[in-house]
TIVO-2410 file (N, C-alpha, C; in nm, 3 decimals):
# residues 102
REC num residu      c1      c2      c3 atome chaine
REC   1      X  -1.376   2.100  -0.451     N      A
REC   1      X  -1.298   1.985  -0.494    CA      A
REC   1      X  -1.388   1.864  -0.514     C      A
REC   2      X  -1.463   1.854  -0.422     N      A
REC   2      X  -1.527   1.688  -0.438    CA      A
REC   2      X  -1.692   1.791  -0.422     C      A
REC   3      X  -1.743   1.753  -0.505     N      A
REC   3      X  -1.915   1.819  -0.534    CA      A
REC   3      X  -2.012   1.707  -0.519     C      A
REC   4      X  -1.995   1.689  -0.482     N      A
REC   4      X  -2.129   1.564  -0.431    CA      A
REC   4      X  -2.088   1.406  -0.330     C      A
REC   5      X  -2.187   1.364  -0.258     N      A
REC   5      X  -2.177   1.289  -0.157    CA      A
REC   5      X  -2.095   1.136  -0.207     C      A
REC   6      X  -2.141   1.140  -0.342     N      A
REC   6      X  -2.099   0.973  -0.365    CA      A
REC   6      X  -1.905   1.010  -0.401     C      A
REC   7      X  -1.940   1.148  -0.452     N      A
REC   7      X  -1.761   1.158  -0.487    CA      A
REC   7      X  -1.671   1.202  -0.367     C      A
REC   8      X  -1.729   1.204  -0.262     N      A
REC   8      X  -1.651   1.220  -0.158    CA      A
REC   8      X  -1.630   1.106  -0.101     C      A
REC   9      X  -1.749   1.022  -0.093     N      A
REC   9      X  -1.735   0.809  -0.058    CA      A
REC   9      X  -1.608   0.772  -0.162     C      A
REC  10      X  -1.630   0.785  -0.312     N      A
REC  10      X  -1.551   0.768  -0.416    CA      A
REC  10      X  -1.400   0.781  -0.344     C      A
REC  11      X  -1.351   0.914  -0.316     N      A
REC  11      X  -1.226   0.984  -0.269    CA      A
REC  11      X  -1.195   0.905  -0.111     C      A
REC  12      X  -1.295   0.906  -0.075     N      A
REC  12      X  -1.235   0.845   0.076    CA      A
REC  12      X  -1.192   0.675   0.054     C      A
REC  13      X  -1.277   0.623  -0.026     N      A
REC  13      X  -1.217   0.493  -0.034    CA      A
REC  13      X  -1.110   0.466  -0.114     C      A
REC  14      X  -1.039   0.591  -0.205     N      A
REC  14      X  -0.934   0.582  -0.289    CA      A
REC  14      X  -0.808   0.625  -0.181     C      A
REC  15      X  -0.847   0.712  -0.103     N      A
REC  15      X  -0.720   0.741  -0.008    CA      A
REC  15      X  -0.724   0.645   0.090     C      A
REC  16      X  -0.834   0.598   0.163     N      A
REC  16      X  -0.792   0.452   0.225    CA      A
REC  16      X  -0.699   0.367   0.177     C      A
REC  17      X  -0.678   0.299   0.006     N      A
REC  17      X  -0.654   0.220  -0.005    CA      A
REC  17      X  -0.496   0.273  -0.032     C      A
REC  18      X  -0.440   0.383  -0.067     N      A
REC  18      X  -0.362   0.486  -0.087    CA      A
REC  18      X  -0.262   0.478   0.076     C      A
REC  19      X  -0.320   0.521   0.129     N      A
REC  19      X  -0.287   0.506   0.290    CA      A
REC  19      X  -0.252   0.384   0.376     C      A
REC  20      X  -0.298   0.325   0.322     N      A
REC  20      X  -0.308   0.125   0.412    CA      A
REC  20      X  -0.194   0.050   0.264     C      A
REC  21      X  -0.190   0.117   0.171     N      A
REC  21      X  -0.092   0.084   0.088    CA      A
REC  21      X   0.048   0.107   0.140     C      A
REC  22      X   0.060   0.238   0.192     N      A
REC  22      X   0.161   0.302   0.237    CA      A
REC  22      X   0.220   0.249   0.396     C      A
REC  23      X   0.101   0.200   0.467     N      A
REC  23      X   0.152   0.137   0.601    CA      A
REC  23      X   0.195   0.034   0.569     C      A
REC  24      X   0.166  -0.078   0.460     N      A
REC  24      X   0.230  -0.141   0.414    CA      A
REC  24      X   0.339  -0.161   0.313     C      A
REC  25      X   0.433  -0.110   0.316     N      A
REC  25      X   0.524  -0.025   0.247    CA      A
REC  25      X   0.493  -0.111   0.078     C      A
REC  26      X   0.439  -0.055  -0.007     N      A
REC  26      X   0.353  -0.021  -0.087    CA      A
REC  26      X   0.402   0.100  -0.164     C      A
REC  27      X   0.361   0.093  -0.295     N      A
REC  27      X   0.368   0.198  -0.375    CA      A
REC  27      X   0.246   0.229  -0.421     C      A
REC  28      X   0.185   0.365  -0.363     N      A
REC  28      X   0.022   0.313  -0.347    CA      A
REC  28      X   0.003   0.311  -0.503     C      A
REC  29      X   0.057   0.424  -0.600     N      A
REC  29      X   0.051   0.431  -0.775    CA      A
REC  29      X  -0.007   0.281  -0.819     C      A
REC  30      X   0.140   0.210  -0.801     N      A
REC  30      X   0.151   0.074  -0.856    CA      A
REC  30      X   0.046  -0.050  -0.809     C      A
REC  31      X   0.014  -0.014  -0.693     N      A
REC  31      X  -0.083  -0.114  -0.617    CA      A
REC  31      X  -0.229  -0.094  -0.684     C      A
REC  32      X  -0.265   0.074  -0.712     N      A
REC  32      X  -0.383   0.109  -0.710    CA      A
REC  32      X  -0.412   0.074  -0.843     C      A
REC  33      X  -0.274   0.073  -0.954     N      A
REC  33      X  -0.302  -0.007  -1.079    CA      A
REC  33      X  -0.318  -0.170  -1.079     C      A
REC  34      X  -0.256  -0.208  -0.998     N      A
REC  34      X  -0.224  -0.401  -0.970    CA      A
REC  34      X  -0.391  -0.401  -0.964     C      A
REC  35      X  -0.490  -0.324  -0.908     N      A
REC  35      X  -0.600  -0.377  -0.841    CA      A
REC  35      X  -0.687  -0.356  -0.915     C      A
REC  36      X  -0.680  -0.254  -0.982     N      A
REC  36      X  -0.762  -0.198  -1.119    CA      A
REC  36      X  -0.785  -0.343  -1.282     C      A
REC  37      X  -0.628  -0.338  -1.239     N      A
REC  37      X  -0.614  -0.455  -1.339    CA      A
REC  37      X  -0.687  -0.576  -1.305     C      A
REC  38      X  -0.684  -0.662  -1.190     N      A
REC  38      X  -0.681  -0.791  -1.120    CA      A
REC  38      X  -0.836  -0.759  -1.096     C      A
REC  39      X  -0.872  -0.722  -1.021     N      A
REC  39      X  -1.021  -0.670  -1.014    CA      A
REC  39      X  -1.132  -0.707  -1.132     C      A
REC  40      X  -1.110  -0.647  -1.195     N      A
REC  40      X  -1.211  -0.757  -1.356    CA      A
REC  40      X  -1.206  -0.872  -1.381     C      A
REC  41      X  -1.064  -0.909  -1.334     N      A
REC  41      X  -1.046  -1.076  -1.373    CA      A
REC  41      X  -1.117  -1.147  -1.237     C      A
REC  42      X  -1.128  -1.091  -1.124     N      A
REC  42      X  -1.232  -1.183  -1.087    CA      A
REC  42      X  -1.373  -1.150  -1.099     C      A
REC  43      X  -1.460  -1.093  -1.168     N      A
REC  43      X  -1.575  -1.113  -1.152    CA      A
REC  43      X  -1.631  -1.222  -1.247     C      A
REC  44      X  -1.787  -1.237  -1.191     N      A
REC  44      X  -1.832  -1.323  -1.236    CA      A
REC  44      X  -1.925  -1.274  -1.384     C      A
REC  45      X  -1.985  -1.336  -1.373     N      A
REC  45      X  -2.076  -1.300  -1.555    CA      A
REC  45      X  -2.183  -1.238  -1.482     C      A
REC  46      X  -2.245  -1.129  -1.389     N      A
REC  46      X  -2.297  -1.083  -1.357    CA      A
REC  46      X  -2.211  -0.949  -1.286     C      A
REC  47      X  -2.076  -0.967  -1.278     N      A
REC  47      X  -1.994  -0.835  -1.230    CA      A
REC  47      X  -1.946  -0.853  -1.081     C      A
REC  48      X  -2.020  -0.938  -1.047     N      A
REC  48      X  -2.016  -0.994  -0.854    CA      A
REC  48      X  -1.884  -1.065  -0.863     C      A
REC  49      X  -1.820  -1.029  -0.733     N      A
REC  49      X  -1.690  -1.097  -0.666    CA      A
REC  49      X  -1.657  -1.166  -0.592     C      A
REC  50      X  -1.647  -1.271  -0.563     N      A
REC  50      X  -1.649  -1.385  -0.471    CA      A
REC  50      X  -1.574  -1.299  -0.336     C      A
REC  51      X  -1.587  -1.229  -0.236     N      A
REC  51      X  -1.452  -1.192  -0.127    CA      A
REC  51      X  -1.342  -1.324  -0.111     C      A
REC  52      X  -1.384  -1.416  -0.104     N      A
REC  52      X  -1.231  -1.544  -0.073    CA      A
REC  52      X  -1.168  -1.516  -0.170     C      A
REC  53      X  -1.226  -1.406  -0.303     N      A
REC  53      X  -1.108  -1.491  -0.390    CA      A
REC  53      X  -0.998  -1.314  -0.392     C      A
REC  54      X  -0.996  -1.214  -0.270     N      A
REC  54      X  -0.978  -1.136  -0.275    CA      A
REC  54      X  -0.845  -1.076  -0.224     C      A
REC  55      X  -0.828  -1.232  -0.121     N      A
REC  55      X  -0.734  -1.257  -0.030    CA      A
REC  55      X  -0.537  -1.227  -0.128     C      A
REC  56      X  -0.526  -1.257  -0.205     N      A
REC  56      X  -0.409  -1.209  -0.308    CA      A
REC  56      X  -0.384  -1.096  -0.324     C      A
REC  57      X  -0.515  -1.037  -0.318     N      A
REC  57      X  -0.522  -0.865  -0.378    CA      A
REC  57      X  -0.480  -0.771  -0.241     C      A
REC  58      X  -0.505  -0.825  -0.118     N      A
REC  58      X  -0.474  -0.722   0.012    CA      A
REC  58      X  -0.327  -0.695   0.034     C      A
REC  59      X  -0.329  -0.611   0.105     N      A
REC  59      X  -0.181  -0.537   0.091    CA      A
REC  59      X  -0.089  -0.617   0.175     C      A
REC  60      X  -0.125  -0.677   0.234     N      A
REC  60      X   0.022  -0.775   0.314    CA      A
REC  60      X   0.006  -0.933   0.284     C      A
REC  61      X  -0.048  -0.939   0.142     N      A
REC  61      X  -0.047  -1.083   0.056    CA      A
REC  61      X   0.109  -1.070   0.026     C      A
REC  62      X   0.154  -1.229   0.073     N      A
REC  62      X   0.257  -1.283  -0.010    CA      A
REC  62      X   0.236  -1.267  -0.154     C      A
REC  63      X   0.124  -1.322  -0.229     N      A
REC  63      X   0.126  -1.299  -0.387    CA      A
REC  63      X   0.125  -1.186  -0.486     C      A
REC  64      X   0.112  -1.015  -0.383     N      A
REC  64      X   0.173  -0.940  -0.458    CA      A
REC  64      X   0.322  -0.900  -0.560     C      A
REC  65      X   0.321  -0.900  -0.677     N      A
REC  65      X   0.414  -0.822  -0.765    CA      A
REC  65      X   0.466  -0.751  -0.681     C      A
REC  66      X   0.649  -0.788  -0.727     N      A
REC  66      X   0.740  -0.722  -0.648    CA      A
REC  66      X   0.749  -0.579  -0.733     C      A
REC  67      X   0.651  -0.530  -0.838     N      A
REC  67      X   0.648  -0.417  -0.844    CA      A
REC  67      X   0.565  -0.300  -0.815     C      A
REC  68      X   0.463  -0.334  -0.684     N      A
REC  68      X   0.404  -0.289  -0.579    CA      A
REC  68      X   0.472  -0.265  -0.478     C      A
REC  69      X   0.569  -0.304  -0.450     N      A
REC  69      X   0.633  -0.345  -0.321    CA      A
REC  69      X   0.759  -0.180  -0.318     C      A
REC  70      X   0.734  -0.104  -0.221     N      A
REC  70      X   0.824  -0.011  -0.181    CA      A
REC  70      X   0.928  -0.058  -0.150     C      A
REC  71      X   1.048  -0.084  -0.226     N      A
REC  71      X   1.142  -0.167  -0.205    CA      A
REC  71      X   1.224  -0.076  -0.053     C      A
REC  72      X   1.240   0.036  -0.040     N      A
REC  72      X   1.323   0.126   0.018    CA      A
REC  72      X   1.294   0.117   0.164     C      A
REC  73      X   1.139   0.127   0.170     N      A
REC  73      X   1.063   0.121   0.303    CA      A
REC  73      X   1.055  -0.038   0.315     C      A
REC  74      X   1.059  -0.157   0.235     N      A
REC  74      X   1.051  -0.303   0.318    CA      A
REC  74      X   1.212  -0.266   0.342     C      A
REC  75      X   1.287  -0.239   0.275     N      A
REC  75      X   1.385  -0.263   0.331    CA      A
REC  75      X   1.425  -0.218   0.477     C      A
REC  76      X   1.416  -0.069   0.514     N      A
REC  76      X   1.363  -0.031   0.651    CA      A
REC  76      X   1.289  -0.123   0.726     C      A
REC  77      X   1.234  -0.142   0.693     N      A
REC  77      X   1.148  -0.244   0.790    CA      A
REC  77      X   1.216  -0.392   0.819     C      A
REC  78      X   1.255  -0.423   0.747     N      A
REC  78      X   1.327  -0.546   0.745    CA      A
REC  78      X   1.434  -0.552   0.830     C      A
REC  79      X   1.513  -0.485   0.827     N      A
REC  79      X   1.645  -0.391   0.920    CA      A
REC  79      X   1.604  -0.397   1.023     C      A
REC  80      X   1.479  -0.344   1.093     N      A
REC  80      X   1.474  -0.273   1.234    CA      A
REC  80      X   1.353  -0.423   1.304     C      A
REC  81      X   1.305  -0.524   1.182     N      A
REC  81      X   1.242  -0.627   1.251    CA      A
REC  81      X   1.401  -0.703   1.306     C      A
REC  82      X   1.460  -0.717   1.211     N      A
REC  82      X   1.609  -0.873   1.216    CA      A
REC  82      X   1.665  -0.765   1.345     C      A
REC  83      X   1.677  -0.622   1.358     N      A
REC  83      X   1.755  -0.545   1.492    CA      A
REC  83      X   1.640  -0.555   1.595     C      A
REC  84      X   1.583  -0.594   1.628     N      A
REC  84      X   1.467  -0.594   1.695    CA      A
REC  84      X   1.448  -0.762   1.735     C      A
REC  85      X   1.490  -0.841   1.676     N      A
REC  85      X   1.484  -1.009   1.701    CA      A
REC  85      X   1.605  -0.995   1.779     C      A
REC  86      X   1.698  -0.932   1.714     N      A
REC  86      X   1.876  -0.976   1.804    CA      A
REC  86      X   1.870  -0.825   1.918     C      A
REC  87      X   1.759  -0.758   1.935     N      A
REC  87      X   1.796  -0.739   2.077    CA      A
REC  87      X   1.847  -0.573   2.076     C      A
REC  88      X   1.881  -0.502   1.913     N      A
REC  88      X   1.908  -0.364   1.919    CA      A
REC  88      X   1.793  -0.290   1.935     C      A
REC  89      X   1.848  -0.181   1.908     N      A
REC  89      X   1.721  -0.089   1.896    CA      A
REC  89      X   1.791   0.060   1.838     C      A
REC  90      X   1.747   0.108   1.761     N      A
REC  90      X   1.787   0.259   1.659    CA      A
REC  90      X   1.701   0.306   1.646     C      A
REC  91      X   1.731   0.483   1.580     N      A
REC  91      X   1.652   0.502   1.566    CA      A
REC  91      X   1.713   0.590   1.431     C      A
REC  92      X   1.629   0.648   1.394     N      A
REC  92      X   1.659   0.745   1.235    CA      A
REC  92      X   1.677   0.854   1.257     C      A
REC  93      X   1.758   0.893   1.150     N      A
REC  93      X   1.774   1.027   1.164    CA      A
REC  93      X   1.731   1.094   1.048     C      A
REC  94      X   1.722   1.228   1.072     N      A
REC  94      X   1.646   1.302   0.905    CA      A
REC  94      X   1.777   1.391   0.847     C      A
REC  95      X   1.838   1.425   0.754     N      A
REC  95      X   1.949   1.560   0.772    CA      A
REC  95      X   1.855   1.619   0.724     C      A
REC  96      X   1.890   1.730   0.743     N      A
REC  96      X   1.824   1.881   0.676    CA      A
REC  96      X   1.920   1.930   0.574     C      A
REC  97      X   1.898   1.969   0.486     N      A
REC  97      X   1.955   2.042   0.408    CA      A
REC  97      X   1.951   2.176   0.348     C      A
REC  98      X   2.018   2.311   0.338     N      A
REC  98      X   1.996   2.405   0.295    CA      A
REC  98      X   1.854   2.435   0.253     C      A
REC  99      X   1.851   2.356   0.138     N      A
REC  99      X   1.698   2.346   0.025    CA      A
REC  99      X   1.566   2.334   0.100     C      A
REC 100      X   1.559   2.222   0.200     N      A
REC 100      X   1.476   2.143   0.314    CA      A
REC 100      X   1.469   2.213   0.439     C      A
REC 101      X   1.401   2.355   0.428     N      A
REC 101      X   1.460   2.387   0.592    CA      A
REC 101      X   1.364   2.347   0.665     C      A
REC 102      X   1.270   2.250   0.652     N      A
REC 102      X   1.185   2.119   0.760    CA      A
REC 102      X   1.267   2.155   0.952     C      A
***
C-alpha cells in the first residue's frame, strides 16, 4: 500500500488531520478540501507560511465554513454539553438491525 518512507509520513499526516477532524466533529472530506484551498492563499512569494496566520485553519476555529462542520455530531455534542451544564446525564443507544448484526 504505502512503498516508501516519505509516503507513509505523507499518509500519517493525512489521517491525523482526518482523525482530529473527526474529534472535532468535522467532516474530515470537506475540511481536508477547506485546507487545500486556504493553504495557498497564505503563502508568501517564496511558498513559506507565517504559523499565526494558521490559527482560522485549525479544527476548533470559530472561522471555519459551516460546510466543514458535522452538523449531526455538533449537534450531539451540543445536547449532552447544555445536559451536562443543567445537571443530566444520558447515554446512547445503538439499535441493531436485521442488516447490522454489529
Amino acid at each position: 500500500f504505502i512503498s516508501s518512507i516519505k509516503g507513509a509520513k505523507a499518509s500519517a499526516a493525512v489521517y491525523s488531520i482526518c482523525e482530529t477532524a473527526k474529534l472535532n466533529d468535522l467532516n474530515p472530506y470537506y475540511y481536508l478540501d477547506h485546507l487545500l484551498t486556504e493553504l495557498p492563499k497564505l503563502c508568501d512569494d517564496d511558498g513559506n507560511i507565517d504559523t499565526a496566520k494558521l490559527d482560522p485553519l485549525l479544527p476548533w476555529a470559530d472561522e471555519l465554513p459551516a460546510s466543514v462542520i458535522n452538523h449531526a455530531a455538533d449537534i450531539r455534542r451540543r445536547i449532552y454539553l447544555d445536559q451536562m451544564a443543567h445537571g443530566f446525564t444520558f447515554t446512547y443507544m445503538r439499535i441493531s438491525s436485521p442488516l447490522n448484526s454489529n
